[in-house]
Each structure stands twice: as C-alpha cells, then as structure tokens.
N, CA, C and O atoms as a GROMACS GRO file, in nm:
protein
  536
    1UNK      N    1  17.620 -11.894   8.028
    1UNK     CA    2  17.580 -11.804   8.135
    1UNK      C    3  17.535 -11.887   8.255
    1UNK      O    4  17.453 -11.977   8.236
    2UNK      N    5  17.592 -11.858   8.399
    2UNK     CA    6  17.563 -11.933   8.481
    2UNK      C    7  17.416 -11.918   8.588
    2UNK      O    8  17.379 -11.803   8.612
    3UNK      N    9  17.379 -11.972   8.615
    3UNK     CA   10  17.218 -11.954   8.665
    3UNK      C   11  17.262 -11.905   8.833
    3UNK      O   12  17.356 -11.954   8.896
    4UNK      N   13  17.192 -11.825   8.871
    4UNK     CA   14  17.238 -11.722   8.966
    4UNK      C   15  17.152 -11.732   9.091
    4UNK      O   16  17.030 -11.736   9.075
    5UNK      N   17  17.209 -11.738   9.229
    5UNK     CA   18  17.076 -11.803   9.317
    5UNK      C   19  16.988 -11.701   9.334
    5UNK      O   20  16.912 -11.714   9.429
    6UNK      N   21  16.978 -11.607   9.270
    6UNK     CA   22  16.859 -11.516   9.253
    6UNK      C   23  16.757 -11.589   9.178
    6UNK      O   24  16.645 -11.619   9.220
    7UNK      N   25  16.825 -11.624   9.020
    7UNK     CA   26  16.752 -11.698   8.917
    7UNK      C   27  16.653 -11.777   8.993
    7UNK      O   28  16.530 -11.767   8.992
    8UNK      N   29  16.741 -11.869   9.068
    8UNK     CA   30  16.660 -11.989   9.102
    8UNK      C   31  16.518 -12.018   9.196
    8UNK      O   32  16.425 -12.099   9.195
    9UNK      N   33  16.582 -11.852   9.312
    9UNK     CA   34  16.498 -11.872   9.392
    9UNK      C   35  16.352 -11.784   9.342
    9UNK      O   36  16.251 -11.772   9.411
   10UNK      N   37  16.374 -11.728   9.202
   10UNK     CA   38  16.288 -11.623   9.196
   10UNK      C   39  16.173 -11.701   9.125
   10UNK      O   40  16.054 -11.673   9.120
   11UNK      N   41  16.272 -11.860   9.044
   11UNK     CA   42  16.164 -11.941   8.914
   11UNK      C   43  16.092 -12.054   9.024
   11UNK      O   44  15.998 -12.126   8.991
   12UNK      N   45  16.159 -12.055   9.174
   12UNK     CA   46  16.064 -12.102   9.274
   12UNK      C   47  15.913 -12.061   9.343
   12UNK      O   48  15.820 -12.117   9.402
   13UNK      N   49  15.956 -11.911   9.293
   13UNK     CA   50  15.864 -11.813   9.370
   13UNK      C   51  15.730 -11.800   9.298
   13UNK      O   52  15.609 -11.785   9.318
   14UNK      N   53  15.839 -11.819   9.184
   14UNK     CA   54  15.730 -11.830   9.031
   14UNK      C   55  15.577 -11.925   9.066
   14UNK      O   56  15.457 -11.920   9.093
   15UNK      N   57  15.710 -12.021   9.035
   15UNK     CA   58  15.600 -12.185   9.000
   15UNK      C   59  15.529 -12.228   9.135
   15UNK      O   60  15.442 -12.315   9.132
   16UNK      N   61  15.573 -12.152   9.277
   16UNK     CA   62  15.509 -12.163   9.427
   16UNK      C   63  15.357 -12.089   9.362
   16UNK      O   64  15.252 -12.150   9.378
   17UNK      N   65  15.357 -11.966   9.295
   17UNK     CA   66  15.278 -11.896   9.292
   17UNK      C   67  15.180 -11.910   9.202
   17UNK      O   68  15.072 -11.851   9.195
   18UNK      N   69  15.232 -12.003   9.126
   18UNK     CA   70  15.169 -12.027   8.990
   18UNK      C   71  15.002 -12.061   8.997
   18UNK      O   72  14.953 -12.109   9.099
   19UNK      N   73  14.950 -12.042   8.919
   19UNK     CA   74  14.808 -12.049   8.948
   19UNK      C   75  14.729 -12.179   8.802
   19UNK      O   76  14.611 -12.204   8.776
   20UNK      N   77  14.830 -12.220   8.755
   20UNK     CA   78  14.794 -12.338   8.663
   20UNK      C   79  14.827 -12.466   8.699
   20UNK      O   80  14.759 -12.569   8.692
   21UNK      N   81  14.945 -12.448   8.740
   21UNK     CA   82  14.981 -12.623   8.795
   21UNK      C   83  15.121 -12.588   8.911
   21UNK      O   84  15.237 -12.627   8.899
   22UNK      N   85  15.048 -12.479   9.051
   22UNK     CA   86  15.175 -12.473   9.112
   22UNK      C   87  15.262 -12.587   9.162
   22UNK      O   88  15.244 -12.708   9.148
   23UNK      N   89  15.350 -12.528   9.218
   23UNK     CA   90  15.466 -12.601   9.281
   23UNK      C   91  15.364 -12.618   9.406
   23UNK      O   92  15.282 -12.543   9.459
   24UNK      N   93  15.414 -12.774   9.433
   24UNK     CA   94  15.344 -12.813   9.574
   24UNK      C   95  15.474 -12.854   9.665
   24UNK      O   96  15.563 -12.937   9.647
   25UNK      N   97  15.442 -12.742   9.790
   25UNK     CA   98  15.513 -12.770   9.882
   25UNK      C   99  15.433 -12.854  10.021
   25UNK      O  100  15.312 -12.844  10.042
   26UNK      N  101  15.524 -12.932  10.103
   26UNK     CA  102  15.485 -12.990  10.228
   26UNK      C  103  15.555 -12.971  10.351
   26UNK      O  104  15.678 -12.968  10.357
   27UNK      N  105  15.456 -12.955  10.479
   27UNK     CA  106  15.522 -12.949  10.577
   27UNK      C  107  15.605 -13.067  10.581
   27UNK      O  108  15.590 -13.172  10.519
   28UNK      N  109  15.701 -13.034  10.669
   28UNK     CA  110  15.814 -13.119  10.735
   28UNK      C  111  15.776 -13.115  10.884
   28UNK      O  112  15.713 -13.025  10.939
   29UNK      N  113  15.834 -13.256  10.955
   29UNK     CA  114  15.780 -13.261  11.095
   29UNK      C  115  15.844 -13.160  11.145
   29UNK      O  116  15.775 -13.106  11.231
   30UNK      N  117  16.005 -13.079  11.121
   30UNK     CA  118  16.088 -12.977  11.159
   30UNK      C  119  16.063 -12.851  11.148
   30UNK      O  120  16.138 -12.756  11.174
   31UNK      N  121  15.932 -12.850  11.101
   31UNK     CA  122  15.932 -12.697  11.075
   31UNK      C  123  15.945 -12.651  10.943
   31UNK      O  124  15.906 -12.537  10.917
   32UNK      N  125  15.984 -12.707  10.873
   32UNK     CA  126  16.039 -12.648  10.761
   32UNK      C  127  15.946 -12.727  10.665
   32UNK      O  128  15.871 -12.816  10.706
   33UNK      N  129  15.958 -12.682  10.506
   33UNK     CA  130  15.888 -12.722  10.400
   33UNK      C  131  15.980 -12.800  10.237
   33UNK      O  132  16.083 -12.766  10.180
   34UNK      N  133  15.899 -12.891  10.216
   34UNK     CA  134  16.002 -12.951  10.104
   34UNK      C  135  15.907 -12.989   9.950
   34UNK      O  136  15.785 -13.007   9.950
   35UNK      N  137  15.978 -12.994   9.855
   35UNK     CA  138  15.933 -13.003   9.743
   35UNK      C  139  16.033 -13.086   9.658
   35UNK      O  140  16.155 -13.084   9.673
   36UNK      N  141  15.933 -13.193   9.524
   36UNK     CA  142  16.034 -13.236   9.499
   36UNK      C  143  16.057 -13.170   9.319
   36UNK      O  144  15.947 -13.143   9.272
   37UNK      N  145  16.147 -13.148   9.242
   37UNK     CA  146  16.134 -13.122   9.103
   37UNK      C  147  16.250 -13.182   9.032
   37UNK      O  148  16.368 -13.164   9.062
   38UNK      N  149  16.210 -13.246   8.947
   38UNK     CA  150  16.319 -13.367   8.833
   38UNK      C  151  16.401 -13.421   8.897
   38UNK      O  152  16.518 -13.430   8.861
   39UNK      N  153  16.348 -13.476   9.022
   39UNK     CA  154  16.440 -13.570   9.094
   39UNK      C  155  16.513 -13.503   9.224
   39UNK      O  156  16.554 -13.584   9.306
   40UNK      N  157  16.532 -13.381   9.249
   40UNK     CA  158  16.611 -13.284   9.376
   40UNK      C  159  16.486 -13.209   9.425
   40UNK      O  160  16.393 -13.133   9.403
   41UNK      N  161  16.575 -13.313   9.534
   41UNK     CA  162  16.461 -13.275   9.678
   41UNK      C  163  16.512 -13.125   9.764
   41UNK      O  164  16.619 -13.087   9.811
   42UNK      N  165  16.356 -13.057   9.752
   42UNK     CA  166  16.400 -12.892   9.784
   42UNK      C  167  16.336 -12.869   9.930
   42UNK      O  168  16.225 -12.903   9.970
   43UNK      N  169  16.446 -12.795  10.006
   43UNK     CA  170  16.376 -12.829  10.133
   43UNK      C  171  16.406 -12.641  10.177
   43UNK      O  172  16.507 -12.574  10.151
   44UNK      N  173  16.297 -12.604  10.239
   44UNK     CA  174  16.320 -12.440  10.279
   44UNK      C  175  16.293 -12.447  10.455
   44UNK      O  176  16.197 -12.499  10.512
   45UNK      N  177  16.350 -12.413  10.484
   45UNK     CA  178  16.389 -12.387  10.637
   45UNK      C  179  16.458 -12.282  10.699
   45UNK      O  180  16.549 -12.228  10.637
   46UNK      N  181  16.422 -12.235  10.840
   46UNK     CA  182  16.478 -12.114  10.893
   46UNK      C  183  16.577 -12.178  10.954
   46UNK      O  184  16.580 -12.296  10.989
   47UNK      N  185  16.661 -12.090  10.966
   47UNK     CA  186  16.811 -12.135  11.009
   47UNK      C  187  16.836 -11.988  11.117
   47UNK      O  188  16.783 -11.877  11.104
   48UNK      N  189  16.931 -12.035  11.219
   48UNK     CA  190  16.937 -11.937  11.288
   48UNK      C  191  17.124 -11.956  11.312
   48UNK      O  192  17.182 -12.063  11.298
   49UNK      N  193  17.192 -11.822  11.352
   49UNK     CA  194  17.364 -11.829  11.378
   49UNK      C  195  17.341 -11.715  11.465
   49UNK      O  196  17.251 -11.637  11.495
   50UNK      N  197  17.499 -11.749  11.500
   50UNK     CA  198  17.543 -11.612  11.593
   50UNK      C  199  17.461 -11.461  11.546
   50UNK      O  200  17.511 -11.391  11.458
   51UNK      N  201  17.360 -11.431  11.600
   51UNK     CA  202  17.328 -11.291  11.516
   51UNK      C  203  17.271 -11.297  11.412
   51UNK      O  204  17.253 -11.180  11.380
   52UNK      N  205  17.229 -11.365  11.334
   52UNK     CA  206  17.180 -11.413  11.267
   52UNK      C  207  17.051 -11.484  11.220
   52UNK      O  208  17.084 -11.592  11.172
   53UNK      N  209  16.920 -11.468  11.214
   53UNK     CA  210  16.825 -11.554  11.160
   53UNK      C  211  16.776 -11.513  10.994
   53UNK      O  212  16.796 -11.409  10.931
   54UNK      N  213  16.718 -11.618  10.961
   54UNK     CA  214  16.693 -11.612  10.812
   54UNK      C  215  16.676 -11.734  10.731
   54UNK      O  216  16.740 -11.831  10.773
   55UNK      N  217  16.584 -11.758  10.598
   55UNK     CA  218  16.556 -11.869  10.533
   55UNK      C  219  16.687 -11.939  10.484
   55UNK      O  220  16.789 -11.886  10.440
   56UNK      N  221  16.662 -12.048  10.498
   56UNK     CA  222  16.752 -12.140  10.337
   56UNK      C  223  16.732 -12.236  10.301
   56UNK      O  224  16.686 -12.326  10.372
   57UNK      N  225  16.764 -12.249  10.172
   57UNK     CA  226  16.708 -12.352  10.094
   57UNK      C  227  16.825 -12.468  10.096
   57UNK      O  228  16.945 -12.442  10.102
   58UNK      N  229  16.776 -12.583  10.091
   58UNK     CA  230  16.905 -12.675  10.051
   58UNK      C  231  16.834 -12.761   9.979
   58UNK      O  232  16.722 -12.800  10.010
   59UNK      N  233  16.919 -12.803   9.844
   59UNK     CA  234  16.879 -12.875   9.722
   59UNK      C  235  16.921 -12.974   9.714
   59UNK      O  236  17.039 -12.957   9.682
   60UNK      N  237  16.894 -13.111   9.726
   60UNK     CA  238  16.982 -13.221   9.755
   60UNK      C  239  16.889 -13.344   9.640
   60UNK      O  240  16.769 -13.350   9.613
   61UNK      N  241  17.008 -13.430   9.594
   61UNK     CA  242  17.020 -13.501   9.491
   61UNK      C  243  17.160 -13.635   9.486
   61UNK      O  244  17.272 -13.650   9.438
   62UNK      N  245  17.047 -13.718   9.584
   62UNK     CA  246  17.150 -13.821   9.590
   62UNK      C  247  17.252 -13.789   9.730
   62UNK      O  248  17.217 -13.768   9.846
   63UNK      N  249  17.375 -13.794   9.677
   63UNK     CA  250  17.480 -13.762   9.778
   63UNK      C  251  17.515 -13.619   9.764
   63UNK      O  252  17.594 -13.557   9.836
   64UNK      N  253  17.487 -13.599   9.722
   64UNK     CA  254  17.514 -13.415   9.632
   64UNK      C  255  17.438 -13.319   9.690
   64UNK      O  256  17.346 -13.308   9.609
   65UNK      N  257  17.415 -13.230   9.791
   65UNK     CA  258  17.365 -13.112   9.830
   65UNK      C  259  17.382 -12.981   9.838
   65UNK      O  260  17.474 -12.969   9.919
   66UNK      N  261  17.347 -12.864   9.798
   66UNK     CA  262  17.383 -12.748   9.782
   66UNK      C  263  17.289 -12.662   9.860
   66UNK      O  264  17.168 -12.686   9.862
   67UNK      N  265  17.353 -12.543   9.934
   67UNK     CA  266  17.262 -12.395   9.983
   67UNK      C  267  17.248 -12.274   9.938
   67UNK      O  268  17.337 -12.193   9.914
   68UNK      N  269  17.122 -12.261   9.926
   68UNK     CA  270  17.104 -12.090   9.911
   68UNK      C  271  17.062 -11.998  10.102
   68UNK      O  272  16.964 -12.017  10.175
   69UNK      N  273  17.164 -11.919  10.118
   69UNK     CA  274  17.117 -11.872  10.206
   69UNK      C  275  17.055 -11.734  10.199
   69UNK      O  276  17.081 -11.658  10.106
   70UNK      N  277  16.967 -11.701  10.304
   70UNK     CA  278  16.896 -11.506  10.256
   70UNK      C  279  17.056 -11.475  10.308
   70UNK      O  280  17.107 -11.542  10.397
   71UNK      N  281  17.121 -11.371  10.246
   71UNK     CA  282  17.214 -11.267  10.283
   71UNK      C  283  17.207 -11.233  10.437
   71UNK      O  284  17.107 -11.242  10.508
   72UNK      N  285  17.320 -11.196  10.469
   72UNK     CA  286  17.301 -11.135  10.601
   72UNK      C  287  17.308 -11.012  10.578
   72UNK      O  288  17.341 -10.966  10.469
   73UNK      N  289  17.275 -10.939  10.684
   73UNK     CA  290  17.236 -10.767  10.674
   73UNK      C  291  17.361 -10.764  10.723
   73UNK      O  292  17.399 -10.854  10.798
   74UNK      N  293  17.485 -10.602  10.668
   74UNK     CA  294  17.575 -10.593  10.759
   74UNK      C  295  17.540 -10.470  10.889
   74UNK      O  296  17.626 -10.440  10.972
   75UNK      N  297  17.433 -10.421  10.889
   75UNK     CA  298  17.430 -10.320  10.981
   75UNK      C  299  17.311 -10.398  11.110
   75UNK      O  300  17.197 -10.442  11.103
   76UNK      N  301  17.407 -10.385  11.217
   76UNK     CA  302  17.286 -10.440  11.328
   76UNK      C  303  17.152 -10.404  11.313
   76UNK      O  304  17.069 -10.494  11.326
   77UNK      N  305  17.099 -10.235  11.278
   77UNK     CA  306  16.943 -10.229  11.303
   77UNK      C  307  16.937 -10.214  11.189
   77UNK      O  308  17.025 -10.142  11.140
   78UNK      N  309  16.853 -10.263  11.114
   78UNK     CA  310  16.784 -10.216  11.001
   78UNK      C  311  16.821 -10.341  10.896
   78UNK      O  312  16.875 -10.443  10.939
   79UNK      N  313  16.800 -10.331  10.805
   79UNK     CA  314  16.829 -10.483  10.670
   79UNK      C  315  16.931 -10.386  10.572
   79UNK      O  316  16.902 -10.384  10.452
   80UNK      N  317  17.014 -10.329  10.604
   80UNK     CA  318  17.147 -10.289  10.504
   80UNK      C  319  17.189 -10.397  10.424
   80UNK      O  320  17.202 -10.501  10.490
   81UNK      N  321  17.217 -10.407  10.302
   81UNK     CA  322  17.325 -10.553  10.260
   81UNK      C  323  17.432 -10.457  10.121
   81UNK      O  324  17.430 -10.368  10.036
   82UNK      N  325  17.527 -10.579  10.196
   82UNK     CA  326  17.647 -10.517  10.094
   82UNK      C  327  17.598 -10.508   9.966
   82UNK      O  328  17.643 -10.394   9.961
   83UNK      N  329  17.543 -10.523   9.851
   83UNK     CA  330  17.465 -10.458   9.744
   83UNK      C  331  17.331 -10.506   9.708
   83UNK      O  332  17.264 -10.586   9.773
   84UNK      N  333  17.297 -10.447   9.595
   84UNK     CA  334  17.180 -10.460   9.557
   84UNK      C  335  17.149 -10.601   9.531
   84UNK      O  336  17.029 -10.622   9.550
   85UNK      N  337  17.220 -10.715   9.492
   85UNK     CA  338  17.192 -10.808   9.434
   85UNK      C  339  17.157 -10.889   9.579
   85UNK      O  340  17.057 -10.961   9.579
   86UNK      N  341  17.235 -10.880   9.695
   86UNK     CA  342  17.181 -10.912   9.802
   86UNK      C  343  17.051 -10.903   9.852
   86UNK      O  344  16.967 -10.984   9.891
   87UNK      N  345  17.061 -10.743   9.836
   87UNK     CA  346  16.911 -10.725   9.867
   87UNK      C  347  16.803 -10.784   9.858
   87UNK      O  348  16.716 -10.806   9.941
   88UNK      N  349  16.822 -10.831   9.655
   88UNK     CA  350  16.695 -10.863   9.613
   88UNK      C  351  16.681 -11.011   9.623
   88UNK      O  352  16.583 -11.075   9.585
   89UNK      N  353  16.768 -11.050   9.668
   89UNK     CA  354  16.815 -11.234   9.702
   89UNK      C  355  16.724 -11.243   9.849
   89UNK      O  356  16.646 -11.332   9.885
   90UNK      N  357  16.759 -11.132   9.911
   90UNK     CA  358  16.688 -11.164  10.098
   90UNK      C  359  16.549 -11.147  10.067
   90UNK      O  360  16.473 -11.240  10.093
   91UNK      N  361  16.497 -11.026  10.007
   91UNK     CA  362  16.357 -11.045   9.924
   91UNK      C  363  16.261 -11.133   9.846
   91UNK      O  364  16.140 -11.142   9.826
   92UNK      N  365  16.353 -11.184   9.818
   92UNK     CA  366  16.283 -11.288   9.739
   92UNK      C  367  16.290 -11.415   9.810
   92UNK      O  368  16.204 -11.501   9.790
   93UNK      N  369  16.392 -11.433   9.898
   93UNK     CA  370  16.381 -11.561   9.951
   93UNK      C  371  16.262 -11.531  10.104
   93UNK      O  372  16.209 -11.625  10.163
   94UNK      N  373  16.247 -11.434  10.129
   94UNK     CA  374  16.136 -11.368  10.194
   94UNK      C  375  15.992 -11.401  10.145
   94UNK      O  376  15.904 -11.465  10.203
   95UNK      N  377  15.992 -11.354  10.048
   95UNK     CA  378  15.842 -11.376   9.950
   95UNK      C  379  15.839 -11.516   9.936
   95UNK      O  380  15.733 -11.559   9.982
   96UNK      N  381  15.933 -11.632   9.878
   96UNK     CA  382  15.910 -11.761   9.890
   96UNK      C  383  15.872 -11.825  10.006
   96UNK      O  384  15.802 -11.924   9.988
   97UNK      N  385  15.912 -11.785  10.168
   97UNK     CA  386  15.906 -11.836  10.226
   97UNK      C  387  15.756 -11.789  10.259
   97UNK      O  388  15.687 -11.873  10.316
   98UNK      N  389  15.702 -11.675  10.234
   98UNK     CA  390  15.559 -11.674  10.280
   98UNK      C  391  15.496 -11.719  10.215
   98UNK      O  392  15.386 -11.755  10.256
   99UNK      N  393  15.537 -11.743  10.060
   99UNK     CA  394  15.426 -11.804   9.989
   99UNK      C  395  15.414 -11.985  10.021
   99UNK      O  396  15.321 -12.065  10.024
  100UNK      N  397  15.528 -11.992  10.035
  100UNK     CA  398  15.504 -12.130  10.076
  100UNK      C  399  15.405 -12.179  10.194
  100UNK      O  400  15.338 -12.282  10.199
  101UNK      N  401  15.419 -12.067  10.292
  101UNK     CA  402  15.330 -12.068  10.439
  101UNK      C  403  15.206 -12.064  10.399
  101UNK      O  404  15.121 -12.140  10.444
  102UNK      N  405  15.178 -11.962  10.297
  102UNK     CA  406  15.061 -11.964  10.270
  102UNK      C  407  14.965 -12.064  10.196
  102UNK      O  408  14.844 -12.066  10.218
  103UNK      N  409  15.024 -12.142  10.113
  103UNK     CA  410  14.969 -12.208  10.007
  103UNK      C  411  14.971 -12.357  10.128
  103UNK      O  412  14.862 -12.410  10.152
  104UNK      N  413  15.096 -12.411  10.194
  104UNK     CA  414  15.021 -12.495  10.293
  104UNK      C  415  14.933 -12.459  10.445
  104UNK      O  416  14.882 -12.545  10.517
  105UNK      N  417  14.932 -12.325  10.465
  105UNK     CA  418  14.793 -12.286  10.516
  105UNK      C  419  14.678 -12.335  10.435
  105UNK      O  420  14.598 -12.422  10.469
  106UNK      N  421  14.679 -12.281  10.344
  106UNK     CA  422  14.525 -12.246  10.274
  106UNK      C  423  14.516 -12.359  10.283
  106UNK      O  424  14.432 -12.386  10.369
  107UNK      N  425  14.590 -12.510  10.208
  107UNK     CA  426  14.543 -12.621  10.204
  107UNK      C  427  14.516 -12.722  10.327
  107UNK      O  428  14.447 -12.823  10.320
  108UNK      N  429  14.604 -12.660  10.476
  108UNK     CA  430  14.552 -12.755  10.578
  108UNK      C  431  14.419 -12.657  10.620
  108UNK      O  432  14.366 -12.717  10.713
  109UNK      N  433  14.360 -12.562  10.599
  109UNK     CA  434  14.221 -12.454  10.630
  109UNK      C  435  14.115 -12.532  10.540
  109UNK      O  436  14.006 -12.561  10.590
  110UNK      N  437  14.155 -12.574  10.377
  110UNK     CA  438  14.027 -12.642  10.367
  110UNK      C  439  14.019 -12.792  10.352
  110UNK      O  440  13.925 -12.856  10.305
  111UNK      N  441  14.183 -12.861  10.421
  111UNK     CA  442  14.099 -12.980  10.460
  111UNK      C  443  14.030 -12.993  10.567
  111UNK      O  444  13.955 -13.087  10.591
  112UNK      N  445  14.056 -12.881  10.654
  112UNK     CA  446  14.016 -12.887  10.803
  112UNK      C  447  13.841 -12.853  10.800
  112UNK      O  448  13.762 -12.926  10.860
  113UNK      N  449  13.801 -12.747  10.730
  113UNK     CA  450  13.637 -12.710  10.630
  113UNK      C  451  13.615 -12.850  10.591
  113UNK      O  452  13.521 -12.897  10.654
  114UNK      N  453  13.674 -12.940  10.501
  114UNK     CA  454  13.579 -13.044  10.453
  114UNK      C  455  13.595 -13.170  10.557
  114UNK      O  456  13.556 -13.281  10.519
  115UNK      N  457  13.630 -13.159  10.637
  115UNK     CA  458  13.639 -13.284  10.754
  115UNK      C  459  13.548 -13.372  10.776
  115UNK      O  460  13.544 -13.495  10.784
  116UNK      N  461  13.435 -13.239  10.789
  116UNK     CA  462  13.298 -13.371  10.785
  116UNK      C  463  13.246 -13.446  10.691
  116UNK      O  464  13.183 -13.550  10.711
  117UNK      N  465  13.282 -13.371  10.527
  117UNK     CA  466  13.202 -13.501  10.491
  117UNK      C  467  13.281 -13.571  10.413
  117UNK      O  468  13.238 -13.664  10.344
  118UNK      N  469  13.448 -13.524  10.414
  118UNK     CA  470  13.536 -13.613  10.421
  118UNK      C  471  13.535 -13.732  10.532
  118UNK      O  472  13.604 -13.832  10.515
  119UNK      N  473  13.466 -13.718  10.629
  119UNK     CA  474  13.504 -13.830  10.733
  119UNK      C  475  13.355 -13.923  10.681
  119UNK      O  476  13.350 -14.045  10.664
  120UNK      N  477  13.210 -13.793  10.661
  120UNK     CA  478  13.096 -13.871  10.616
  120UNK      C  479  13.127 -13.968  10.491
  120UNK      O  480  13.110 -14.090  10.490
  121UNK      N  481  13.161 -13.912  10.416
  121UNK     CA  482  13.243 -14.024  10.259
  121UNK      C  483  13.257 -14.126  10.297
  121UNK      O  484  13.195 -14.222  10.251
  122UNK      N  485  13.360 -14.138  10.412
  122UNK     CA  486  13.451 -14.210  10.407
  122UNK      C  487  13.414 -14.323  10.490
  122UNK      O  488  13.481 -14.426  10.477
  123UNK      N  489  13.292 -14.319  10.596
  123UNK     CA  490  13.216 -14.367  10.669
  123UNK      C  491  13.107 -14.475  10.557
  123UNK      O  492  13.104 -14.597  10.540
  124UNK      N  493  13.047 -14.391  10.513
  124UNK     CA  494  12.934 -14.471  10.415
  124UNK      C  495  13.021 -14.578  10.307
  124UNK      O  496  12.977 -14.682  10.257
  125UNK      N  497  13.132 -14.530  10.293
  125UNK     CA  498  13.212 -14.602  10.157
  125UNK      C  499  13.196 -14.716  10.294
  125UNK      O  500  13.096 -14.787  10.286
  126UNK      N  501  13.273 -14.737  10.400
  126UNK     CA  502  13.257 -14.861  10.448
  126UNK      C  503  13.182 -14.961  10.469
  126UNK      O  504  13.209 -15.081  10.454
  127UNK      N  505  13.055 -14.895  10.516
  127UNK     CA  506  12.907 -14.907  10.585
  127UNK      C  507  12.861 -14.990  10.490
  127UNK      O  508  12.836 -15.110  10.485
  128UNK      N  509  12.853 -14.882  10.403
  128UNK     CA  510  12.721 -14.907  10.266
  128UNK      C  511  12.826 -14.983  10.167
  128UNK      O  512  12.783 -15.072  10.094
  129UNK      N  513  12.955 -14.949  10.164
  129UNK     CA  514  12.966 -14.983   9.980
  129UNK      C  515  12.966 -14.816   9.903
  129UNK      O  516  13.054 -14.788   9.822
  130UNK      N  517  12.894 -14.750   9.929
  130UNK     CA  518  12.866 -14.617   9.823
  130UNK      C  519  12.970 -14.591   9.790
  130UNK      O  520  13.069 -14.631   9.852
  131UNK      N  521  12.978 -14.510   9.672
  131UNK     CA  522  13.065 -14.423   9.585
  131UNK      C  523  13.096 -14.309   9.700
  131UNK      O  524  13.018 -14.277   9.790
  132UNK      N  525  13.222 -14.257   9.679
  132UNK     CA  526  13.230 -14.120   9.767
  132UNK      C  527  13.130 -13.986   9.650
  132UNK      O  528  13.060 -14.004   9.550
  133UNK      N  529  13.164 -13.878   9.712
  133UNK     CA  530  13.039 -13.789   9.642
  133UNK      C  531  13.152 -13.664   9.657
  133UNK      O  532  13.142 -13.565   9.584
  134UNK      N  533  13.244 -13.673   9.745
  134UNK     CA  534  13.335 -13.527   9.744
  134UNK      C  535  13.458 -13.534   9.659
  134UNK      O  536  13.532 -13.436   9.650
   0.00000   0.00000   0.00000
C-alpha cells in the first residue's frame, strides 16, 4: 500500500503537534520553515503562481527532491476542489503550516521573556566564573 501525501502531511501535523517529543521546526532566512527527520531535509514554504497562492512542502535527500503541494481550488471565489481527498490535503497542509508558525512563535516569545537573565547568565559566567542558574 502506497503512503499518500495526505498520509504524510497529516503524520507531520502529528509529530509538529506532539506534546512529548515534538517535531522541531526552524525559521529559514526565506520565509519559510525546515525540519530535519532520518536524514530528509523538510522544508514548508508559501509558494505563489499565476492565480494561485498556497503551502508546499519539499522533501529533499541528497540529490533526490520531491513536492507536496496544497491543491488548487477550481472555482475562483470560494475553496471548491475537485474532490474530497483534495480538500482534506489543502486542510491539512493549512493546519501544518499554522502549527508550525505557532510553535516557532511561542519559542522566539520566550526566548525574547528570558533575555535578561539569559544575557545576566551569560555575563557572570564570564565575569565571575559562576555556573549559569537558567
């Protein structure tokens, strides 16, 4: 049975979300966010075409790279897609992309909160010698 880019993007969404040992994603200077797992480097980025905007993923391994793109809608107003399986592909690659926003929000919000005595630590470790304490 072949693994389906629904599968993939949904066991991303998963382990993004995971609350034991998530998936850690990082900004990219481009805008976009990357992760690495058993060696393939996962990179999520908005992509824009004729008429067109929306996430995609590209999975790359060596010389070897592959895309998942969100579906395109076929009706100008509204998010129509030729079937259901589309649908739930633009959805989900939707939900990944916020969770990803979110989880490197939250983490540049509380390094930005511990600044000071991340910078205090890091000051005395020089000064003094001391142990850090954070």
């Amino acid at each position: 049975m072949p693994v389906t880019d629904l599968y993939i993007v949904g066991y991303l969404l998963e382990a993004t979300r995971g609350t034991h040992d998530p998936l850690n994603w990082h900004a990219d200077g481009g805008g976009g966010y990357s992760t690495q797992i058993n060696g393939v480097r996962i990179e999520l980025f908005h992509a824009q075409a004729m008429g067109w905007s929306g996430h995609m993923l590209r999975f790359t391994r060596g010389e070897n790279n592959i895309h998942i793109e969100e579906p395109r809608p076929f009706s100008i107003f509204g998010r129509k897609y030729r079937n259901e399986d589309d649908r739930r592909l633009a959805e989900t690659i939707q939900e990944l992309g916020a969770a990803v926003l979110h989880q490197c929000h939250t983490r540049r919000a509380r390094a930005w909160r511990l600044r000071d005595s991340i910078r205090e630590s890091m000051y005395r470790r020089v000064l003094f010698g001391e142990p850090e304490n954070v």
